[in-house]
C-alpha positions in Angstrom: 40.9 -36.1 -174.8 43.1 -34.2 -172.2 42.1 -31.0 -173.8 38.4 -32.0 -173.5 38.4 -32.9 -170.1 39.6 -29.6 -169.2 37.3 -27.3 -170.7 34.6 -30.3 -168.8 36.7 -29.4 -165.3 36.3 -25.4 -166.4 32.5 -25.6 -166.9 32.0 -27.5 -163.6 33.8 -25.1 -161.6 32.1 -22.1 -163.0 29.3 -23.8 -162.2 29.7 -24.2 -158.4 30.7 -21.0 -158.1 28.0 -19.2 -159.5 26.1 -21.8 -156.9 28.0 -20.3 -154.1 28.2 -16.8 -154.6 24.1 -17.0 -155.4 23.8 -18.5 -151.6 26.2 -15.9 -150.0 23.6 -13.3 -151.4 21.0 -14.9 -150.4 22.5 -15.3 -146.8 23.5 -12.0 -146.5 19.8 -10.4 -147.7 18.1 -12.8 -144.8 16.5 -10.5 -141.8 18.8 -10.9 -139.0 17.8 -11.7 -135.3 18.5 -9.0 -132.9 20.8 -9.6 -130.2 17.9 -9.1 -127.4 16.3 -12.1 -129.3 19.4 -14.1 -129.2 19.5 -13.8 -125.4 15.5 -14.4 -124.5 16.5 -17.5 -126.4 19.5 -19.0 -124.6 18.0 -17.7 -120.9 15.2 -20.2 -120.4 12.7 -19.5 -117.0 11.2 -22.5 -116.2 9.1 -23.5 -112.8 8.6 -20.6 -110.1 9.9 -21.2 -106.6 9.8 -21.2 -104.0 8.4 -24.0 -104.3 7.3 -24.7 -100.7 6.9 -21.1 -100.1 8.0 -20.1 -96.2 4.5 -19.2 -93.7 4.3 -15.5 -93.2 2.4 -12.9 -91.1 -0.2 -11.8 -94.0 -1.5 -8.6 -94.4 -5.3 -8.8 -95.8 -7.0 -8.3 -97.9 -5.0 -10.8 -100.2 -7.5 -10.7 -103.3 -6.2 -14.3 -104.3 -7.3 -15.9 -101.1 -10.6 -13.9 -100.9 -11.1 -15.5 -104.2 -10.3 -19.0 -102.8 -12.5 -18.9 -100.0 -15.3 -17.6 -102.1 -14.9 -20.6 -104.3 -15.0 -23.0 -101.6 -17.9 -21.2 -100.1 -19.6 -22.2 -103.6 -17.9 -25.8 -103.3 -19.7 -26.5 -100.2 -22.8 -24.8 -100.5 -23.8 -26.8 -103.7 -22.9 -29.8 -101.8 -26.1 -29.1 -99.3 -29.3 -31.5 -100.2 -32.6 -31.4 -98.4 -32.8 -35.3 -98.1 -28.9 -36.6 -98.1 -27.1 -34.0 -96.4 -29.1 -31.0 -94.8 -26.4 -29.5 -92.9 -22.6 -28.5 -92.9 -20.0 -26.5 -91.0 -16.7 -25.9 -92.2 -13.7 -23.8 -90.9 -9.9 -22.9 -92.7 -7.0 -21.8 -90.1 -3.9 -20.2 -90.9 -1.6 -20.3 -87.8 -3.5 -19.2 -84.9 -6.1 -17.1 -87.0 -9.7 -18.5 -88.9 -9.9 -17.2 -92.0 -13.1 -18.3 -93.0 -15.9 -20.3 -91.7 -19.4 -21.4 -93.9 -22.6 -22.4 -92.5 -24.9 -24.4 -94.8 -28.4 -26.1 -94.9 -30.5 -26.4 -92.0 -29.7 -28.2 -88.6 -33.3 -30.0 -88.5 -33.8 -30.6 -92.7 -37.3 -32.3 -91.8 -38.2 -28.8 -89.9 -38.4 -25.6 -92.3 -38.6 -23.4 -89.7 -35.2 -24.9 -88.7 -32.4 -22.3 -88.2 -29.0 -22.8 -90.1 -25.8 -24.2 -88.5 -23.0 -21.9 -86.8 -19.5 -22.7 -85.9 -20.9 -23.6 -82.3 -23.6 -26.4 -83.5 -22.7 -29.9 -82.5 -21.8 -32.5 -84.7 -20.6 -35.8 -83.9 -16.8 -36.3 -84.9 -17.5 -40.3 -85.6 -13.8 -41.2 -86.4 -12.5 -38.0 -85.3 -12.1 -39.0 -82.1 -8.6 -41.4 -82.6 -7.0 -38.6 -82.7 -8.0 -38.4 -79.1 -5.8 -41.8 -78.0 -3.3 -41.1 -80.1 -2.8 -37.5 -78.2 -2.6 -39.1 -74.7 -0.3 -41.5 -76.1 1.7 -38.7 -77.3 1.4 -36.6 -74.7 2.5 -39.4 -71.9 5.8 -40.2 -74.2 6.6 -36.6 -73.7 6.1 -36.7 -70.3 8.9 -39.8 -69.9 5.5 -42.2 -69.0 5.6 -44.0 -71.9 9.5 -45.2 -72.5 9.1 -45.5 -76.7 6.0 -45.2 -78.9 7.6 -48.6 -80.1 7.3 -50.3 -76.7 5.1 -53.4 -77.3 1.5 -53.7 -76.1 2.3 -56.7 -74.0 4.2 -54.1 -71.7 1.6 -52.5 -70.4 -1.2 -55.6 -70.7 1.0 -58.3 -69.6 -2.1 -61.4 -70.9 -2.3 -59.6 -74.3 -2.0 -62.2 -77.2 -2.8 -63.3 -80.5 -1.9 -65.8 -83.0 0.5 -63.7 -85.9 0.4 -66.8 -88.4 2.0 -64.4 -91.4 4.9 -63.2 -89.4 8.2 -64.6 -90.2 9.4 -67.6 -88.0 12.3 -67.4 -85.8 15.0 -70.3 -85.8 16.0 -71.7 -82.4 18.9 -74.3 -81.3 17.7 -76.9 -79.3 21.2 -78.5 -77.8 18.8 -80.7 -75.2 16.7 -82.4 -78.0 19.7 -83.3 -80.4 18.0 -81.4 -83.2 19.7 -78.6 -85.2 17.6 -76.2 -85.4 14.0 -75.9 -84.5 11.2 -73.1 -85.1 9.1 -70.8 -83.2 6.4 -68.3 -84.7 7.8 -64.7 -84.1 6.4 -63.1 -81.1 3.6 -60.1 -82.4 5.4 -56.8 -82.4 2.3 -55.1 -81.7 3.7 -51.6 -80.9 2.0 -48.6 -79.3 3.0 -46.5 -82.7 1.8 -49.4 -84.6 -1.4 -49.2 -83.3 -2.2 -46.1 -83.2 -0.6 -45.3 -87.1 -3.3 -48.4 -88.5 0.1 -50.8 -88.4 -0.7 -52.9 -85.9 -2.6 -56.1 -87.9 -5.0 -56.3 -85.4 -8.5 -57.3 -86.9 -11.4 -54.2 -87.9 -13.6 -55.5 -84.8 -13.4 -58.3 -82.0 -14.8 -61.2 -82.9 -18.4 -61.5 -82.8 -19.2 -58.2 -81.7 -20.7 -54.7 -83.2 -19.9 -51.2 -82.6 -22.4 -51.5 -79.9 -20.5 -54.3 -77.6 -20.7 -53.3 -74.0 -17.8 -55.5 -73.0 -14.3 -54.5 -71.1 -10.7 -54.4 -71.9 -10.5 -57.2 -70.2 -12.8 -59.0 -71.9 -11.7 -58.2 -75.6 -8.0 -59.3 -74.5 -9.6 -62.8 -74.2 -11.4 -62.5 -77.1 -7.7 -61.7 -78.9 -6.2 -64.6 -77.3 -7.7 -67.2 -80.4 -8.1 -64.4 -82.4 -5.5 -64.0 -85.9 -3.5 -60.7 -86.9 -5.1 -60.1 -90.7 -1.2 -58.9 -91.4 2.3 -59.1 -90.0 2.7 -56.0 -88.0 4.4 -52.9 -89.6 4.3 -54.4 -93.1 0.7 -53.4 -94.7 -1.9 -50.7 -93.9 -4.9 -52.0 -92.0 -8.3 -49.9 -90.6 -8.4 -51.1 -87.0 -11.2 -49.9 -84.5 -9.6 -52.7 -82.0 -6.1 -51.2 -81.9 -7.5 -47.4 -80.6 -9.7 -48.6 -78.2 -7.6 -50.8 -76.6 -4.5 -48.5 -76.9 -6.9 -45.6 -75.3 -8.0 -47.9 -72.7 -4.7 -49.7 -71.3 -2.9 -46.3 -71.3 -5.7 -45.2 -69.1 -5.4 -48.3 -66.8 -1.7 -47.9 -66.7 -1.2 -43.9 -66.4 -4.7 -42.6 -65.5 -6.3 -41.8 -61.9 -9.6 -42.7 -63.6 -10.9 -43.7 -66.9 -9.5 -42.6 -70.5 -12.5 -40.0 -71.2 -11.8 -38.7 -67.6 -8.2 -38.3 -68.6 -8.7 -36.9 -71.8 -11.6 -34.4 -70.5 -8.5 -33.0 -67.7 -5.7 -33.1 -70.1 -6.8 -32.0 -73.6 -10.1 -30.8 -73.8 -10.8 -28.4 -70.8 -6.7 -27.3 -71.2 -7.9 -26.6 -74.9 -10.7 -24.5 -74.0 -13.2 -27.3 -76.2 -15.7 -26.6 -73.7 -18.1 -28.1 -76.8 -16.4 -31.5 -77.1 -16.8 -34.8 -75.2 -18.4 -38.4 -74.8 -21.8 -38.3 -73.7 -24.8 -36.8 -75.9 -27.0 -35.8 -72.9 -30.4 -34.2 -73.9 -28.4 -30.4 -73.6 -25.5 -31.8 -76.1 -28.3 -32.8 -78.3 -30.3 -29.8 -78.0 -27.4 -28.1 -79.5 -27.3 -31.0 -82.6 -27.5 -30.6 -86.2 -29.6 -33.4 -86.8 -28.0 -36.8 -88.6 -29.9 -38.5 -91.4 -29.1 -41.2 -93.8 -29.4 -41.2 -97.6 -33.2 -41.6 -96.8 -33.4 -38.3 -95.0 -34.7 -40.5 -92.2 -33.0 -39.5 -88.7 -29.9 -41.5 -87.2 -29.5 -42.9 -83.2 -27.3 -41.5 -81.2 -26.2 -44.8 -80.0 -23.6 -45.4 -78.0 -20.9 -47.2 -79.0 -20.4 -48.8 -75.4 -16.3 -50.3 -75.4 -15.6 -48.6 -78.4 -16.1 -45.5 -78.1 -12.5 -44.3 -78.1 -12.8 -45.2 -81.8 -15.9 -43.0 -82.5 -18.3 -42.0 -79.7 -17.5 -38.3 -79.6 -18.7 -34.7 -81.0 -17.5 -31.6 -81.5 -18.2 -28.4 -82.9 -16.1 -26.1 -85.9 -15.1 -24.0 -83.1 -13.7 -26.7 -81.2 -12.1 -28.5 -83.9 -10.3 -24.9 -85.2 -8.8 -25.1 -81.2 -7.1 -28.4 -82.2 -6.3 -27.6 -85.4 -4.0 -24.4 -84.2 -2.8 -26.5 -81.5 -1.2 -29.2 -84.2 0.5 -26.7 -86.0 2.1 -25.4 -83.3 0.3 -22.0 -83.0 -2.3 -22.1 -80.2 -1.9 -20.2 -77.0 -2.2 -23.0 -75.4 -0.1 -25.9 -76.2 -0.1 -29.2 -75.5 3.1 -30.8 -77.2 6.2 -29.8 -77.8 7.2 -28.3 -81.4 9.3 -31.5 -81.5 6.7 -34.0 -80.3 4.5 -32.4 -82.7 6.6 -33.2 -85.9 7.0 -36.7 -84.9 3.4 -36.6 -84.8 2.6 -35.0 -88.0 5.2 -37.7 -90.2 3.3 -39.8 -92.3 4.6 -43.7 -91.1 4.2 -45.6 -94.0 2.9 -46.1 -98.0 0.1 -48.1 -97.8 -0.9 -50.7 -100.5 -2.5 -49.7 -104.0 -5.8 -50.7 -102.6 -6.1 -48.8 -99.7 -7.4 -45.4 -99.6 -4.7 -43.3 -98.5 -1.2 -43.1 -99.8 0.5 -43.0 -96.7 -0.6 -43.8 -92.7 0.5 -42.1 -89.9 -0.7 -41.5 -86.4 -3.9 -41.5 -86.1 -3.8 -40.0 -90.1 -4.5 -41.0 -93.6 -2.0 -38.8 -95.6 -2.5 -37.6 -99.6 -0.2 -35.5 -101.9 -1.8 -32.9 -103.5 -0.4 -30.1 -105.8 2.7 -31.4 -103.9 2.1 -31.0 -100.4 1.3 -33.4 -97.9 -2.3 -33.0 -96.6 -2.7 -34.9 -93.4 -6.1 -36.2 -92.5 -8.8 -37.5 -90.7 -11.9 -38.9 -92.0 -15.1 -39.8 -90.2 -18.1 -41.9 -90.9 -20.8 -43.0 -88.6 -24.6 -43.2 -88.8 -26.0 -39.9 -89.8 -22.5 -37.9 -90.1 -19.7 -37.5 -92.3 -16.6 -35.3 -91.0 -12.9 -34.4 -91.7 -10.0 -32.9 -90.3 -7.5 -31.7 -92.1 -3.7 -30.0 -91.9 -1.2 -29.2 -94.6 1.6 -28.8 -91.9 4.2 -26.8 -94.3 1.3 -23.9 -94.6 0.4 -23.7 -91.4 -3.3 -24.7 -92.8 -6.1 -26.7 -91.5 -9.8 -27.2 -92.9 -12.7 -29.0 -90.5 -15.8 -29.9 -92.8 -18.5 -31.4 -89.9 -21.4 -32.8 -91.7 -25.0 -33.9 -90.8 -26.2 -36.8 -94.1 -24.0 -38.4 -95.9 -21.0 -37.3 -97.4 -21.3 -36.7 -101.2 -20.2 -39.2 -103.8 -16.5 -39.5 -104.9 -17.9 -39.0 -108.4 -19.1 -35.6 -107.4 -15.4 -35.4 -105.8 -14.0 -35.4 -102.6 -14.6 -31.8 -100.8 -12.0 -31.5 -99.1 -9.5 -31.8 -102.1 -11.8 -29.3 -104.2 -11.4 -27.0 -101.3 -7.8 -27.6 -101.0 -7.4 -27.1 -105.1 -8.3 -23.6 -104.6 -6.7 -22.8 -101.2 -3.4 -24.2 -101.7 -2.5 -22.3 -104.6 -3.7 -19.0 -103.3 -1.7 -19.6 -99.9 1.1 -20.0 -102.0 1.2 -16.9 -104.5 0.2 -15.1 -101.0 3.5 -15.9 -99.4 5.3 -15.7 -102.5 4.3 -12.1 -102.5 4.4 -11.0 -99.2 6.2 -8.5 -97.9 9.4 -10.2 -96.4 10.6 -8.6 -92.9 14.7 -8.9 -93.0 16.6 -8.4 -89.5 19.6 -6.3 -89.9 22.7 -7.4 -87.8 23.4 -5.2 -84.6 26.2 -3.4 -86.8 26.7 -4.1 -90.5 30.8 -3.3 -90.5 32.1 -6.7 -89.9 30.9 -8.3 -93.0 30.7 -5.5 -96.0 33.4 -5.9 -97.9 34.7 -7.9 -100.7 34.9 -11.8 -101.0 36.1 -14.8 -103.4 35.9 -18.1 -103.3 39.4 -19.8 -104.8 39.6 -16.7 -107.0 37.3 -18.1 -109.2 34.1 -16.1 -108.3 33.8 -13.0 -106.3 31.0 -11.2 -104.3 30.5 -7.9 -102.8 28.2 -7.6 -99.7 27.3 -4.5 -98.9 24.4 -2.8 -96.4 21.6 -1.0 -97.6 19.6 2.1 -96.1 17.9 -0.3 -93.3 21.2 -2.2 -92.4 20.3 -5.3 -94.5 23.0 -6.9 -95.4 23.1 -7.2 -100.0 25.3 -9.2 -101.6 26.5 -9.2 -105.3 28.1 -11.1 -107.8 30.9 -9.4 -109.8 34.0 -10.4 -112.2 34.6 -12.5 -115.3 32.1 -15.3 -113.8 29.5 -13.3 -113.8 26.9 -14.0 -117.0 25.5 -10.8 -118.1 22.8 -12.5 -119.6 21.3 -13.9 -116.3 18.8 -10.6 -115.2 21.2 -8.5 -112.6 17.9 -9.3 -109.7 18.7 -13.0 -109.8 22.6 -12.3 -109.5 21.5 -10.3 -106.0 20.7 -11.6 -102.7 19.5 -10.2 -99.5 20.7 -11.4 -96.3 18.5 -12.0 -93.2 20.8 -12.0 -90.0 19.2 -14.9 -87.4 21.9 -14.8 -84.9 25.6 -13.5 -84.2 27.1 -14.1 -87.7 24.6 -16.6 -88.9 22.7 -15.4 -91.8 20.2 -16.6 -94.4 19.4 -16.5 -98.3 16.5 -14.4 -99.0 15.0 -13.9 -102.7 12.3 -11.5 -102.7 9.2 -12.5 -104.0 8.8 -15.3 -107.4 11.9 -16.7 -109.0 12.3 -19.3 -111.5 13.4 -22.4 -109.8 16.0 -23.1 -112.6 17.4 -20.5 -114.9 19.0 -22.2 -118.1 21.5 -20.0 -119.3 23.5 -21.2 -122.7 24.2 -25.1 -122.1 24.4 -24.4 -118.2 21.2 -24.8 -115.7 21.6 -22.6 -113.2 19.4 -23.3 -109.7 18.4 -20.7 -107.6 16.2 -23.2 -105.5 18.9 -24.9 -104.1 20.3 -21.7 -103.4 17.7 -19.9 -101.4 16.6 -20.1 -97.5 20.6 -21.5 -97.5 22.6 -20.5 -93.9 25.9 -18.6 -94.0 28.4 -18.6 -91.1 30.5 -15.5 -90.8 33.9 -16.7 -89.2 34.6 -14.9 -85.7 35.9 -11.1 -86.0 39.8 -11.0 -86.8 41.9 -8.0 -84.8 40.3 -5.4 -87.3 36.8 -6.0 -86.1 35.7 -7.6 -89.3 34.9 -11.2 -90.3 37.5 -12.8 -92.6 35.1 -14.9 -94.7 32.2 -17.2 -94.2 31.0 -21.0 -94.8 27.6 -21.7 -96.6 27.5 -25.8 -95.5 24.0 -26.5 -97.3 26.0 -25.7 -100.9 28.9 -27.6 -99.9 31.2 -24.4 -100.1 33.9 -23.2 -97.4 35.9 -20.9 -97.2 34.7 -18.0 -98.8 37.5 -15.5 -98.4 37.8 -11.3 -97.5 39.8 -10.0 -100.0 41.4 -6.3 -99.7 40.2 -5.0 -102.7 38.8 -5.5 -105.7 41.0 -7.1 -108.5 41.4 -5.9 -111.9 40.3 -8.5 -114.8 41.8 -9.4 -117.5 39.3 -8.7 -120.4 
C-alpha cells in the first residue's frame, strides 16, 4: 500500500508541474504593455477647469462666440410669427461692450409696409420696471437714508397693518391677570428687503381692485388693514404687485422732493443716459412703439396701470436696457451703486418652493442655475408684451429680449435659456483661452530662489524673460508621471509681495495620479504672501492661507536626494 501511494503522490506532482511550467510559457509569450501605456493608465484627466473661468479683456474675433451669437440670431429669428409675436429686440453685453444685437419681424405686423425693429424702438418693460423700486431702495441704503434693507415697513408708514394669521405666536406673562402665560400673534415682519425680494407675504393685488385701480397709498394701506398675509414673511416665495408699489411709493413719500417716477427720472434714468425710458406713453413714446398684440394678432391698450404702475407701467428700449445692464455689473461709465452695494444686490435671497417658477428669489429677481452658473433675471408680462432681463454676474454677461405678442410656449422652450445654452459655453472656452496679461513685480530678486515646506516638498521660483515670476516643483515628491506643465505655475504679482496662482489656459480640474487625486482647482487663482525682506534684500518664505499652508521656507541651496 505505502509503496502504491507513492508512485500515486509521484504522478500527481508531475502533473502540476507540467501545469505550471505550461502557464509560465504561456505568460511569458503574452504581448506586453509598454511603459507609456502603463502611465496614460494610472494618470486619469477628468473635468476641465477653470471651472468659473475669470472675465477677461477679449480680443475678437473669438470664432466660438461668433458661432454663438449666430446661433441665437437663428434662435430668435424662428421665434418671430406674423399673428403671435411680430416683433423682437434683443441685445448680449459683455462688461461695458454689446456684442450683438438682433432685430426681428416687423414693428406694425398688421402693416406690410411696416419697417423692422432697431435697438432704439420702444417696447414696454411690463414687469421690468421693479427693478426700478428696488434701485431707489438700494440706492437710498447707500446713501445712509434708509438705516437697513431689513427695517420694517411700519417704519416709514407708521398705520401700515395686516392680519399675519400663519406667523408663529409670541408668549407673553401677564403678572396683572394672574395667568401664566398668555398669547399674542407675532407682529408682521414685513421688511423693505422682503418686499422687494417677493418675501414679504403680502397678497398678488389689493383687495377688490385691478391693475387699473386709480387709488393712493393711502388708500391701499386701509385696504391692508383687514386684509391677510397669504404667508409668514421670509418663509415662502410669493409674486406680489402690492409689496413694489407700495415700497416705491412710501420711500418716495419719505425721501423724495416729489413723487417716485419724479425721483426715479432724476436719479437713475437721466444719470444713466436712458433718455428712451419712463412712465408715460404720450402720442411721441408711441410713435416710436413696436406695436403689442395678443395671441389673436389683435392690438393691445396702452392702459395705464394708475397706483400700480411702479409694478409695470414703464418702457424701454434695447439700448436702454444694455445702459442698465453694464451698470449692474459694475462696468458702465456711469455708476450708480457701489461695487459692494451691487453684490448685495445681485445675491439670490432665498429657494423658493417646488411650485414656484424660479429656484431662488432675490431683489427684484427670479434666479435659475444653468450649465452651473447663476442666471439672474427678470421676466415681464403685460398685455401685448413679453420681456426679459437678464445677468450672469460671474461673466460679466447680460441678454435683454423686448418683445411685441406673446412670448412663445415653454414647450417650444424658454429663449432666453436656449440663448444662454450657446453663449455660456462659448464665453467660457473664450476666457479659458485668452491671453492672460501677468504683472511682474517692480524687481524680481527678492523672491527667486529656492523654497521647502517642512523638508517635505520643495519649489524653485524663478523669473522669466518679462519678469514674471515661475515657480517649480522639484525633489523626491515630485511624480514624474504628472505632465511637467501642471507641476509649473506662473505667478501674477497684485501688490508688494502679494502674488497669485495663474494656470495658463485649460487644466483638468483633478488629475488622478496612481491611488492619489491630485486638484489643481483648488489650487489655482490661490494668494501668496511673501514675508517682509530680511537684511539681504530677499524674502525668507511665504504663506498661501487659501491652502491652509505656512511657512513655506528659503532654503540656501538645493539639497542632494537620496535616490
Amino acid at each position: 500500500m505505502k509503496v502504491k501511494w507513492t508512485k500515486l503522490g509521484m504522478v500527481v506532482f508531475l502533473l502540476i508541474s507540467l501545469v505550471m511550467t505550461g502557464c509560465f510559457i504561456w505568460q511569458y509569450r503574452m504581448p506586453k504593455l509598454k511603459i507609456d501605456n502603463v502611465v496614460n493608465i494610472e494618470v486619469k484627466e477628468e473635468k476641465m477647469c477653470p471651472r468659473f473661468p475669470e472675465p477677461v479683456l477679449l480680443e475678437h474675433p473669438i470664432p466660438a462666440l461668433k458661432e454663438a451669437l449666430e446661433k441665437i440670431d437663428v434662435v430668435l429669428r424662428l421665434s418671430i410669427h406674423d399673428t403671435t409675436l411680430p416683433a423682437l429686440s434683443a441685445i448680449v453685453v459683455f462688461n461695458d461692450s454689446v456684442l450683438w444685437n438682433g432685430n426681428f419681424g416687423r414693428r406694425n405686423g398688421s402693416d406690410p409696409s411696416s419697417p423692422p425693429p432697431n435697438e432704439y424702438t420702444v417696447y414696454r418693460i411690463a414687469s421690468l420696471s421693479k427693478i426700478f423700486p428696488t434701485l431707489m431702495l438700494y440706492k437710498l441704503w447707500e446713501e445712509g437714508k434708509v438705516a437697513s434693507l431689513d427695517d420694517p415697513l411700519e417704519k416709514y408708514a407708521a398705520n401700515f397693518t395686516i392680519k399675519n394669521p400663519l406667523g408663529k405666536r409670541r408668549e407673553v406673562v401677564d403678572v396683572k391677570a394672574g395667568s401664566d402665560r398668555d398669547t399674542q400673534p407675532r407682529s408682521p415682519s414685513v421688511t423693505l428687503r422682503r418686499m422687494a425680494g417677493q418675501l414679504s407675504g403680502l397678497p398678488r393685488r389689493l383687495r377688490a381692485t385691478n391693475l387699473l385701480w386709480g387709488g393712493d397709498t393711502e388708500a391701499a394701506i386701509d385696504l391692508l388693514q383687514d386684509d391677510i398675509l397669504v404667508a409668514d414673511p421670509g418663509t415662502k416665495c410669493h409674486y406680489s404687485n402690492v409689496a413694489f408699489s407700495l415700497l416705491a411709493n412710501v420711500l418716495a413719500e419719505n425721501f423724495a422732493k416729489s413723487d417716485y417716477e419724479s425721483w426715479v427720472s432724476d436719479n437713475i434714468l437721466e444719470q444713466l443716459g436712458m433718455e428712451d425710458t419712463g412712465f408715460d406713453i404720450t402720442p411721441a413714446i408711441q410713435s416710436q412703439m413696436a406695436v403689442g398684440v395678443y395671441s389673436s394678432g389683435q392690438s393691445a391698450p396702452l392702459y395705464d396701470l394708475g397706483w400700480y404702475r411702479p409694478a409695470g407701467q414703464m418702457y424701454s428700449t434695447a439700448a436702454d436696457m444694455a445702459k442698465l445692464a453694464m451698470v449692474l455689473l459694475g462696468a458702465y461709465s456711469r455708476p450708480l451703486l457701489q461695487q459692494d452695494t451691487l453684490k448685495t444686490l445681485l445675491t439670490p435671497l432665498f429657494r423658493c418652493h417646488q411650485g414656484y417658477f424660479a429656484n431662488y428669489t432675490g431683489t427684484p429677481w427670479e434666479v435659475n442655475e444653468q450649465l452651473d452658473y447663476e442666471v439672474v433675471r427678470k421676466d415681464g408680462d403685460l398685455d401685448g408684451y413679453a420681456t426679459t432681463f437678464s445677468l450672469v454676474p460671474r461673466l460679466k454677461l447680460g441678454l435683454v429680449v423686448l418683445m411685441a405678442g406673446v412670448r412663445p410656449p415653454a414647450m417650444d422652450g424658454d429663449l432666453v435659456n436656449r440663448a444662454y445654452s450657446h453663449l455660456i459655453p462659448a464665453m467660457e472656452s473664450a476666457f479659458r483661452n485668452a491671453q492672460r496679461k501677468l504683472s511682474p513685480p517692480p524687481d524680481p530678486t527678492p523672491y527667486v530662489g529656492l523654497f521647502t515646506y517642512q523638508n517635505m516638498t520643495f519649489y524653485e521660483i524663478k523669473a522669466s524673460l518679462g519678469g514674471v515670476l515661475v515657480m517649480q516643483q522639484f525633489g523626491p515628491q515630485v511624480d514624474t508621471t504628472m505632465l511637467a506643465k501642471y507641476r509649473t505655475i506662473r505667478l501674477d504679482f497684485l501688490q508688494e509681495r502679494v502674488f497669485r496662482v495663474v494656470f495658463e489656459g485649460e487644466y483638468p480640474c483633478k488629475l488622478k495620479v496612481n491611488s492619489m487625486s491630485v486638484s489643481l482647482e483648488t489650487q489655482d487663482r490661490q494668494l501668496f504672501n511673501f514675508y517682509y525682506f530680511n537684511k539681504k534684500g530677499v524674502s525668507p518664505g511665504f504663506d498661501s492661507p487659501g491652502l491652509n499652508t505656512y511657512k513655506v521656507l528659503r532654503i540656501a541651496r538645493r539639497p542632494i536626494f537620496n535616490s
